[in-house]
C-alpha positions as CSV (number, residue, x, y, z in Angstrom):
1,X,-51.8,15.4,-57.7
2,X,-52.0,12.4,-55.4
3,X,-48.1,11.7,-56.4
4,X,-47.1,15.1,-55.8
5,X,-49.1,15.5,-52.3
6,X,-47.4,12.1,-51.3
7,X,-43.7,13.3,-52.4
8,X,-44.5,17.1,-49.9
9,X,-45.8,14.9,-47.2
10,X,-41.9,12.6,-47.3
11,X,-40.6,15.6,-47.4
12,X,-41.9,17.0,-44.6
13,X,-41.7,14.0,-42.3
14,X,-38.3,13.7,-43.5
15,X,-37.9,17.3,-42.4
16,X,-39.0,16.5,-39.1
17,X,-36.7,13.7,-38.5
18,X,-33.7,16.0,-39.4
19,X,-35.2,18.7,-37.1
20,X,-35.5,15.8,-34.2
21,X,-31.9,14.9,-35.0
22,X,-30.4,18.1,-35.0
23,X,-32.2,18.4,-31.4
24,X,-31.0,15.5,-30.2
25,X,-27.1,16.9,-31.3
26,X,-27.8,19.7,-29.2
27,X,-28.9,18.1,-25.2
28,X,-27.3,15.0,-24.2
29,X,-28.6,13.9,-20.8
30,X,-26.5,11.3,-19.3
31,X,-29.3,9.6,-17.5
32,X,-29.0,8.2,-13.9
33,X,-26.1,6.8,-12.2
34,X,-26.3,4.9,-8.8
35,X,-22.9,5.0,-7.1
36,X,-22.6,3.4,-3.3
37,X,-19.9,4.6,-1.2
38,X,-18.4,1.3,1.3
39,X,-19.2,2.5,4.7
40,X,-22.0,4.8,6.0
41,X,-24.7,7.0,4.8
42,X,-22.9,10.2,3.8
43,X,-23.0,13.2,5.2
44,X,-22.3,16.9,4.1
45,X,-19.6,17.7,7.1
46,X,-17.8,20.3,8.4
47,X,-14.3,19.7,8.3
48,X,-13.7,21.6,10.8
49,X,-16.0,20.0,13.3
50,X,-16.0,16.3,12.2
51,X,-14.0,13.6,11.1
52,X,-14.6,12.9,7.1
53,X,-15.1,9.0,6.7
54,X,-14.6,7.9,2.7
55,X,-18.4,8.9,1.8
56,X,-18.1,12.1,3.5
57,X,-15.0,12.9,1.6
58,X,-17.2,11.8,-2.0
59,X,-20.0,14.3,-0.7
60,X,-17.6,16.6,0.1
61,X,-15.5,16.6,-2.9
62,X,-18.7,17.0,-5.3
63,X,-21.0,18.8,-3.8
64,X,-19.3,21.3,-1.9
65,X,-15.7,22.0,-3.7
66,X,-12.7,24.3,-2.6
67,X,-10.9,26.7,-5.0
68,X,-9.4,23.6,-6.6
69,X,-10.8,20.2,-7.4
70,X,-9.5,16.7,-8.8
71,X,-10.6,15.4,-11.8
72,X,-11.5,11.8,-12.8
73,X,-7.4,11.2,-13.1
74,X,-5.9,12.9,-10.3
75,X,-4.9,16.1,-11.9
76,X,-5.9,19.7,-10.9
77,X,-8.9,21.6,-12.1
78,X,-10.4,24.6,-11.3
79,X,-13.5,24.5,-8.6
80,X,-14.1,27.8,-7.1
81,X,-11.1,29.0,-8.1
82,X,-11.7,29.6,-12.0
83,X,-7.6,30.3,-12.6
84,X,-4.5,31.0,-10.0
85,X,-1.0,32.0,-10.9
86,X,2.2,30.7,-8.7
87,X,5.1,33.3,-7.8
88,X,8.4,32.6,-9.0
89,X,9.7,31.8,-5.3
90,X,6.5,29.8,-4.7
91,X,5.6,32.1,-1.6
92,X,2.4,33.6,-3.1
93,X,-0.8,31.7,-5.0
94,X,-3.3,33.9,-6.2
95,X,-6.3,32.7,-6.9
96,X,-9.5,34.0,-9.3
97,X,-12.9,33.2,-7.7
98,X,-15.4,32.1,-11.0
99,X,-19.1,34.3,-10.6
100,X,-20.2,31.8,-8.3
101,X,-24.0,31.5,-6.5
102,X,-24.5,30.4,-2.9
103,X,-27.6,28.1,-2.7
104,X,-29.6,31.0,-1.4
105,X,-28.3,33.0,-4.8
106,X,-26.0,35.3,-2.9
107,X,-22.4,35.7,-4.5
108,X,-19.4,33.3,-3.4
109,X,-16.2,36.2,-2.4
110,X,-13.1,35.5,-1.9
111,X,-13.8,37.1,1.6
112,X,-16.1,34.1,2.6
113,X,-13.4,31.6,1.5
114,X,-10.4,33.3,3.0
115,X,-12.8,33.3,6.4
116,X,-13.3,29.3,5.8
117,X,-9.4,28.0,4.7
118,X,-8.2,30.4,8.0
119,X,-11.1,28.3,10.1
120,X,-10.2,25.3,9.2
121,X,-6.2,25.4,9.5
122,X,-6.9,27.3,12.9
123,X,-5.9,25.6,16.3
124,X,-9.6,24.7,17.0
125,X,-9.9,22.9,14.0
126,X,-10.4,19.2,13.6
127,X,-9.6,19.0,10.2
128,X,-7.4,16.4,10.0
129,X,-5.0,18.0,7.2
130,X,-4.5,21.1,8.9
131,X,-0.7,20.1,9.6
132,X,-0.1,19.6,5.6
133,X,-1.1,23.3,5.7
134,X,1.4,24.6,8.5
135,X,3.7,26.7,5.9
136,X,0.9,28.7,5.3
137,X,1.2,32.2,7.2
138,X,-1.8,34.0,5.6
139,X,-5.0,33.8,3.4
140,X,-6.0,37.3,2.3
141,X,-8.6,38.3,0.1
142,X,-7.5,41.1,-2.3
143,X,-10.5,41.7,-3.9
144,X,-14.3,40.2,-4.0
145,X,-12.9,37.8,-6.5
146,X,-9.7,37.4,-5.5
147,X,-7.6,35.4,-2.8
148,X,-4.3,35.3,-1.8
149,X,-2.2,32.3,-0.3
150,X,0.7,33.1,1.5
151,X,3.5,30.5,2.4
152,X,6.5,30.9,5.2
153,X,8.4,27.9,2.7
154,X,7.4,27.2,-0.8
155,X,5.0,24.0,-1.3
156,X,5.1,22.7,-4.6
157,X,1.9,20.1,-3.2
158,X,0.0,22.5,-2.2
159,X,-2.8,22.4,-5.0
160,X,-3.1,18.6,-4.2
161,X,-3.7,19.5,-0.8
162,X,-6.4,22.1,-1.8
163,X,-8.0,19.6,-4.4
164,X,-8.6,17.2,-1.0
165,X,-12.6,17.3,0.1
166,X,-11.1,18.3,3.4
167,X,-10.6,21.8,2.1
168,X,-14.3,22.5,0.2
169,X,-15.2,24.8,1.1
170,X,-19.3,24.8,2.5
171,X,-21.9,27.8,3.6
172,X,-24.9,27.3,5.7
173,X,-24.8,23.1,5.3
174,X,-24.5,23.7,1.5
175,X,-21.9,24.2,-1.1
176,X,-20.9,25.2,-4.7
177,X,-21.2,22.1,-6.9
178,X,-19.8,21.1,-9.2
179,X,-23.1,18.9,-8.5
180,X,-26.3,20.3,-6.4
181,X,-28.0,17.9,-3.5
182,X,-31.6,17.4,-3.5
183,X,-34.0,15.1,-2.0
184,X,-34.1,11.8,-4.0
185,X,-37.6,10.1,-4.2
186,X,-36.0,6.8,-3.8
187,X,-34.8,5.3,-0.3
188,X,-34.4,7.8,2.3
189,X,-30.8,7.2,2.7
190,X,-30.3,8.0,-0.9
191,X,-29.3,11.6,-2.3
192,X,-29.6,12.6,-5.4
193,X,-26.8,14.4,-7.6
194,X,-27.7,16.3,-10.4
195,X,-25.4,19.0,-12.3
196,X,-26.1,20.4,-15.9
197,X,-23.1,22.1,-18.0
198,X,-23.2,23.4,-21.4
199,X,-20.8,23.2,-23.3
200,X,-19.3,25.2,-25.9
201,X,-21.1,24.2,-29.0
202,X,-24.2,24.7,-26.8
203,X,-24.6,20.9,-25.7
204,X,-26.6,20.7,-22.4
205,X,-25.3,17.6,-20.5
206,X,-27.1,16.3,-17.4
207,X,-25.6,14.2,-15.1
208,X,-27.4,12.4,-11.9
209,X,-26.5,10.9,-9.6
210,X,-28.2,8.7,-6.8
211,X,-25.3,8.5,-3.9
212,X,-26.0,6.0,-0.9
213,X,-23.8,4.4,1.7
214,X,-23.9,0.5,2.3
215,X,-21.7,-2.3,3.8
216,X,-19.0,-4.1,1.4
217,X,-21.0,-6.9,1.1
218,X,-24.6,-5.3,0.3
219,X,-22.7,-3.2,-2.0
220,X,-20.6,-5.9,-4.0
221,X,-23.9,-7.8,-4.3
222,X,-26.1,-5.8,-5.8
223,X,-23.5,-4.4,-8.5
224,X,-23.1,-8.1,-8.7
225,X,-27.1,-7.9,-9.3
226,X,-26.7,-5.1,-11.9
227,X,-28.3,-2.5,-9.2
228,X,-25.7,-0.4,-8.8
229,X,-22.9,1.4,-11.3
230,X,-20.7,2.2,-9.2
231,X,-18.9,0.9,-6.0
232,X,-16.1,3.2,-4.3
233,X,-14.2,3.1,-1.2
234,X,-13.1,-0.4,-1.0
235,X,-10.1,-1.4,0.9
236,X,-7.6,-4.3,1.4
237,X,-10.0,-6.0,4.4
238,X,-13.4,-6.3,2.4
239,X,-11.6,-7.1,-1.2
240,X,-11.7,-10.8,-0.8
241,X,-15.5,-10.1,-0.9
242,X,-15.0,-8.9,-4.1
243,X,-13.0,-11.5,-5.2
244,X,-14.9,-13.7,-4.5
245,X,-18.0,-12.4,-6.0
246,X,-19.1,-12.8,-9.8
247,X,-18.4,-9.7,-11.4
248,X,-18.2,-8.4,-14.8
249,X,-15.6,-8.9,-16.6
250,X,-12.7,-6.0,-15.9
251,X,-15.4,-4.2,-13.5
252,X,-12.7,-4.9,-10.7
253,X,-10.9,-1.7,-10.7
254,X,-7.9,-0.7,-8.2
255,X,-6.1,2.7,-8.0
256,X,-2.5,2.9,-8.2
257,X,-2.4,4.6,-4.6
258,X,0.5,5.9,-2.5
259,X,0.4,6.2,1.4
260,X,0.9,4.1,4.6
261,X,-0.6,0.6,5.2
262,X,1.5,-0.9,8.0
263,X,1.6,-1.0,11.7
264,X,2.6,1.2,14.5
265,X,3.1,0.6,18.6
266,X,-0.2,1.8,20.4
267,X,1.4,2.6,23.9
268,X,4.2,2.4,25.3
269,X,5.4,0.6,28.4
270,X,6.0,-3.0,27.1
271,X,8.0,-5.1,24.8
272,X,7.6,-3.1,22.1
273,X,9.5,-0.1,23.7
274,X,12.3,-1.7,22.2
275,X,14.0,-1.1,18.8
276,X,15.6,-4.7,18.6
277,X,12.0,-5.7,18.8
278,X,10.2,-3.7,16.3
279,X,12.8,-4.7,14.0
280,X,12.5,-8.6,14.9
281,X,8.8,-8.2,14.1
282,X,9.4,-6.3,10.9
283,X,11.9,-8.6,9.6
284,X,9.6,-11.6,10.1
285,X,6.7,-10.6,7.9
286,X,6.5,-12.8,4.8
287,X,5.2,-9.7,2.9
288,X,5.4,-11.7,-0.7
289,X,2.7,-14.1,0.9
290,X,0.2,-11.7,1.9
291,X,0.4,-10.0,-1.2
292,X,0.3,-12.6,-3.2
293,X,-3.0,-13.7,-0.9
294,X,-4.0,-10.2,-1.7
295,X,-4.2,-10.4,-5.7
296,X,-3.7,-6.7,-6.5
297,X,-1.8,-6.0,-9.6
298,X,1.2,-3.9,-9.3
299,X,1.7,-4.4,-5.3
300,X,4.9,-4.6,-3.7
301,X,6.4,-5.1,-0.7
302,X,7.5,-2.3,1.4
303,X,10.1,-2.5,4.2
304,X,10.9,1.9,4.5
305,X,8.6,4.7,5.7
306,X,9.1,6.4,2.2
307,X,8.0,5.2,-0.8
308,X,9.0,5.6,-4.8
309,X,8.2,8.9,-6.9
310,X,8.1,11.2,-3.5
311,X,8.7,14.8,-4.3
312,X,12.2,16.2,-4.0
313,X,13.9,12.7,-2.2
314,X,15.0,9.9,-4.0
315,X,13.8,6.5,-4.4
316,X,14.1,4.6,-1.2
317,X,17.0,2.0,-1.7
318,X,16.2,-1.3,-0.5
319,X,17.4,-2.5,2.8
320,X,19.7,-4.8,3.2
321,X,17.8,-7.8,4.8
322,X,14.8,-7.7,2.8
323,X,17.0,-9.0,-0.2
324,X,17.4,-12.0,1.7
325,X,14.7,-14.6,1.4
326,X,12.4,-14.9,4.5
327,X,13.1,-18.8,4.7
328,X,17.1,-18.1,4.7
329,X,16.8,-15.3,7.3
330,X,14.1,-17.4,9.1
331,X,17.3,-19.0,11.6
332,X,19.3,-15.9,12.6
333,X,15.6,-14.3,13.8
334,X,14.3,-17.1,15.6
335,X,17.9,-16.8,17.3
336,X,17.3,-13.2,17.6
337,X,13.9,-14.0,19.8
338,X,15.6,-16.4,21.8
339,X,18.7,-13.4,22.7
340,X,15.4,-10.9,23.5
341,X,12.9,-13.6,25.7
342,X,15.2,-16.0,26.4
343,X,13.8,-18.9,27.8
344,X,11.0,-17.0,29.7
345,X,7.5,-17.3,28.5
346,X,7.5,-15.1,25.3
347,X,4.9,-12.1,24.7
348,X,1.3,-11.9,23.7
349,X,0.5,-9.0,20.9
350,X,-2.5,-7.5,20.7
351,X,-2.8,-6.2,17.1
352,X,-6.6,-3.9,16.1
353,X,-7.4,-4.7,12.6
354,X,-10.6,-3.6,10.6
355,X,-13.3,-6.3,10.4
356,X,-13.2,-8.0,7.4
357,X,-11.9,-11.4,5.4
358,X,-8.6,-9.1,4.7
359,X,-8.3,-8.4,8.1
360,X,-8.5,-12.1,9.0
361,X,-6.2,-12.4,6.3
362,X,-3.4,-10.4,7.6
363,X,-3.8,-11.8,11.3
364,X,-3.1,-15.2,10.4
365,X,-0.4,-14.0,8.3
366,X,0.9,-12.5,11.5
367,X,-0.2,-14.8,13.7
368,X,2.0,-17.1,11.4
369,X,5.3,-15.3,11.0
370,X,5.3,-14.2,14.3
371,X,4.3,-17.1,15.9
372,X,7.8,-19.2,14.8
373,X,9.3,-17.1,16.9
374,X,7.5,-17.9,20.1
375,X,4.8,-14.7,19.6
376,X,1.4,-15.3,19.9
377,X,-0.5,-12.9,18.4
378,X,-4.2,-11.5,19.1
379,X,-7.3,-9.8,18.1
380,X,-7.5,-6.7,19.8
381,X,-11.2,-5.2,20.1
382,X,-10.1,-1.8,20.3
383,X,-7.3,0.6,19.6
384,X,-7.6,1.3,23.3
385,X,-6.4,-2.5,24.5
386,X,-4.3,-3.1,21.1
387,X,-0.4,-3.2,21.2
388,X,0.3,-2.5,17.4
389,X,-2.8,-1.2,15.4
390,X,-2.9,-1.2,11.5
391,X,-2.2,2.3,9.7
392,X,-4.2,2.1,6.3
393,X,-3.9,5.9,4.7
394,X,-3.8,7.3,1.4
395,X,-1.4,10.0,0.7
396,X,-2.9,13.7,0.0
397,X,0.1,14.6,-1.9
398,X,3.7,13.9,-3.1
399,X,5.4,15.2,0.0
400,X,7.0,13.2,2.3
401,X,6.6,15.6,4.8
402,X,3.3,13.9,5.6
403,X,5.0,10.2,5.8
404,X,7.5,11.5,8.3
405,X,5.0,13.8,10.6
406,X,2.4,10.8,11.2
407,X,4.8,9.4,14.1
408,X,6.5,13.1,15.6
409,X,6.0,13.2,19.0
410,X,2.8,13.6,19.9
411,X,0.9,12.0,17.4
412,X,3.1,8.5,18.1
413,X,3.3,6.9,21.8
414,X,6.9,6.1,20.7
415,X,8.5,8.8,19.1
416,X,12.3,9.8,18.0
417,X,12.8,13.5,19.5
418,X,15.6,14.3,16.9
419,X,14.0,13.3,13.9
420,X,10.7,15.9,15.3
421,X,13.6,18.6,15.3
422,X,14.4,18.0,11.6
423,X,10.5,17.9,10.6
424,X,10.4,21.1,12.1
425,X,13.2,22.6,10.8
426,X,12.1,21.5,7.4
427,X,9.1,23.3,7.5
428,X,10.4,26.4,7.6
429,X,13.0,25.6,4.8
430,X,13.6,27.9,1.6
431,X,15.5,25.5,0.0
432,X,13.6,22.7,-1.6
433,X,16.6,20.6,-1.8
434,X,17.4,21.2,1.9
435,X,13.8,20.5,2.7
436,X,14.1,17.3,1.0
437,X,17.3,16.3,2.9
438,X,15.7,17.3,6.6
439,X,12.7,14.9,5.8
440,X,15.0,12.2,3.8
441,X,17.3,11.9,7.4
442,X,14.1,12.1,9.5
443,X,12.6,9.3,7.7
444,X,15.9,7.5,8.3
445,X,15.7,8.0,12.1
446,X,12.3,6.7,12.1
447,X,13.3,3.5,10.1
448,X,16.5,2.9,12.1
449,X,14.3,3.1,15.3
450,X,11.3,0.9,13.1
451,X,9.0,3.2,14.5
452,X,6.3,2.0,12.1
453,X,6.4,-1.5,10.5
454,X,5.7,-0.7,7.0
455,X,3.9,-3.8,5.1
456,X,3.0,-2.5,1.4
457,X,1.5,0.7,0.6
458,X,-2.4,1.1,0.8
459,X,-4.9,-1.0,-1.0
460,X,-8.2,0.9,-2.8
461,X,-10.5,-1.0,-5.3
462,X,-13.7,-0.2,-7.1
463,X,-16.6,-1.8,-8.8
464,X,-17.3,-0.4,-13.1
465,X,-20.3,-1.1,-14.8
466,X,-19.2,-1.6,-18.3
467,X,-21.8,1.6,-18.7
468,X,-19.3,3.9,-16.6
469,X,-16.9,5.5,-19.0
470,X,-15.7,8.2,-17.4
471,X,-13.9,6.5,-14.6
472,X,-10.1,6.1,-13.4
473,X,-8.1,5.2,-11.0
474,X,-5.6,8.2,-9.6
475,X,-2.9,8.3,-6.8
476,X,-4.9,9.9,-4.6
477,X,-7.8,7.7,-4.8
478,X,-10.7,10.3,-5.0
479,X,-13.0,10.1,-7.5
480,X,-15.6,12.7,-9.0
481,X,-18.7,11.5,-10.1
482,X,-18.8,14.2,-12.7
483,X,-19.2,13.2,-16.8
484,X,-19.1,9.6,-15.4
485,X,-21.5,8.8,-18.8
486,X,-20.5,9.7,-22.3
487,X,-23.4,8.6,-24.2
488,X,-23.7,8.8,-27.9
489,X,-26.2,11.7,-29.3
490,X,-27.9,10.5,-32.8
491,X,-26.2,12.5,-35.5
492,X,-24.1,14.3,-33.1
């Protein structure tokens, strides 16, 4: 009796622990995350009254998303939107809106978020990618669920502009997920993140997340602590604090992104109103140095506007100085600066650079290169007293439409009319292949007259934890703090 009373009561514990098991197969909580954004506290904005600083845009982007979304890679996924077809001529995306809840539980409609994308493309806007969205003529909502895009010239990038935090789409200071914002109990600066999904074999996964804002170097010092997870939004002028910092092995992350990092005249009315001297002063960066100061894998050099892998141009061929070492062209520019100056007492720059050990890295760079020619070269403490200021700027998409219309007239003090004349003709372009052409010569107008001094293309790092498995680097740099955990269930 004793034996057989022992041998039900294994059984049953051992009936228990299957039970617990089977349990634990069917919730996985991801536990909590702390992620730091470089800059400022950030805040749920209105794109359409506010600039969006790098935190914003990780708010933004996860809190509050438009019809489409990135995920962790850089491709497209559905966020409000829950599937869209594309018309054969590429003039017409329809979208489906998913059964989606406002905070306050009222219904999402496709009549809310054609009011929204029309606000925020409209003249009053602020929104500072409202000119990627000029070929759009209408946004119509067909039904409750479902909207309509219409273009004046087909877009092929225009998902990727959609997927950018600029576009999601907010009600009442609140969006649609794919995370909700409440009130951490930590620090008051702190928001928590926190966004359940179940699966399709019915596994409940909970992600949090506890979002804050902090300098570069607060932030790269406690991840070096092991306070924080995550570290996004760092750029070429605070990486040498990360360099320089003792990190985890292979927790120094960069994203493979595309866009502008150069520099570009202020004003005009000085030396710089002339093309022979935009071009001395491009042709004397040693751009191998500063990015082998730099340390970013995959870097390169840039001397054109446009970069590789643009959509509907070809490559950028390489121009015809930069294939000659600096030191060998080094004679015929200091000649060069001597036929521009002369003998009289050569010009002071003025250059505005972001604060930061990269910053001061790139000034003396500068301050070197230029300064064998007779150029001294300065710290300007504003835009507003600067001669060249530094463009830094990830691309939102493939087209390079939006490399070309950063320095039309109006948006550049020193401008090329004719090349404005081909943007705009492009825009309103059937033909892809014409399109590409328009923006291809305009881009050649604005490099002949070395409109912007291009210098590499942007730099954009981050800080792992060796726990963070659902991280990667993307194009576009913009990251979603969704299924950022992928732990292990027992028994699963």
């Amino acid at each position: 009796m004793v034996r057989r009373s022992l041998t039900r009561a294994l059984s049953l514990a051992a009936a228990v622990a299957l039970a617990l098991a089977a349990g634990a197969c069917r919730e996985s909580n991801t536990g909590e995350v702390k992620v730091v954004a470089i800059g400022g506290e950030p805040r749920l904005v209105d794109p359409y009254s506010a600039p969006v600083s790098p935190g914003d845009g990780l708010l933004l982007a996860n809190v509050a998303q438009g019809l489409v979304r990135f995920d962790a890679a850089g491709n497209i996924v559905g966020g409000l939107a829950e599937r869209w077809n594309v018309s054969d001529d590429g003039l017409s995306y329809i979208f489906r809106i998913a059964a989606t809840d406002w905070q306050d539980g009222r219904k999402v409609t496709a009549q809310q978020v054609a009011r929204f994308l029309k606000r925020s493309i409209s003249a009053g806007s602020r929104n500072p990618l409202k000119d990627t969205l000029g070929a759009v003529e209408d946004v119509v909502a067909m039904t409750d669920r479902v909207i309509e895009i219409r273009l004046r010239a087909p877009r092929p990038n225009l998902l990727a502009l959609l997927a950018q935090p600029e576009f999601a789409v907010i009600r009442g200071g609140a969006g649609t997920g794919p995370f909700a914002l409440q009130q951490a109990h930590g620090p008051a600066d702190e928001l928590r993140l926190t966004r359940e999904e179940l699966s399709e074999d019915e596994v409940t996964r909970r992600d949090e997340v506890l979002l804050a804002g902090a300098p570069a170097e607060g932030a790269v010092r406690d991840f070096a602590a092991d306070k924080l997870d995550l570290v996004l939004g760092g750029t070429f002028a605070d990486l040498p604090l990360a360099q320089r910092a003792r990190l985890p092995r292979n927790s120094l992350r960069f994203d493979p992104a595309m866009g502008l990092f150069g520099l570009v005249p202020v004003r005009a009315g000085g030396p710089l109103d002339e093309a022979d001297v935009r071009h001395l002063l491009s042709q004397s960066i040693d751009r191998d140095a500063f990015i082998d100061a730099l340390r970013v894998p995959g870097l390169a050099p840039r001397a054109t506007l446009l970069q590789p892998a643009l959509e509907g141009v070809p490559d950028p061929a390489p121009l015809p100085w930069a294939e000659t070492p600096l030191a060998q062209r080094r004679p015929a520019l200091q000649a060069e600066a001597q036929r521009l100056f002369g003998d009289d007492k050569r010009p002071t720059l003025r250059i505005f650079l972001p604060q930061g050990p990269g910053g001061d890295l790139l000034l003396a760079r500068l301050q070197a290169d230029w300064g064998v020619l007779g150029i001294t070269v300065e710290r300007a403490r504003s835009a507003a007293t600067a001669d060249l200021k530094l463009v830094d700027a990830v691309a939102p998409s493939t087209s390079p439409a939006w490399f070309v219309r950063q320095f039309r007239c109006g948006e550049a003090p020193i401008c090329d009319e004719e090349a404005d004349k081909m943007m705009e003709t492009a825009r309103d372009t059937l033909i892809p292949v014409l399109r590409g052409g328009l923006l291809l010569q305009a881009a050649a107008r604005i490099d002949a007259a070395q409109l912007f001094i291009p210098i590499s293309a942007p730099v954009r790092w981050s800080l792992v934890d060796g726990r963070i498995q659902g991280f990667a680097g993307n194009r576009y740099a913009r990251h979603t703090l969704t299924d950022l955990l992928q732990k292990a269930t027992p028994g699963g």
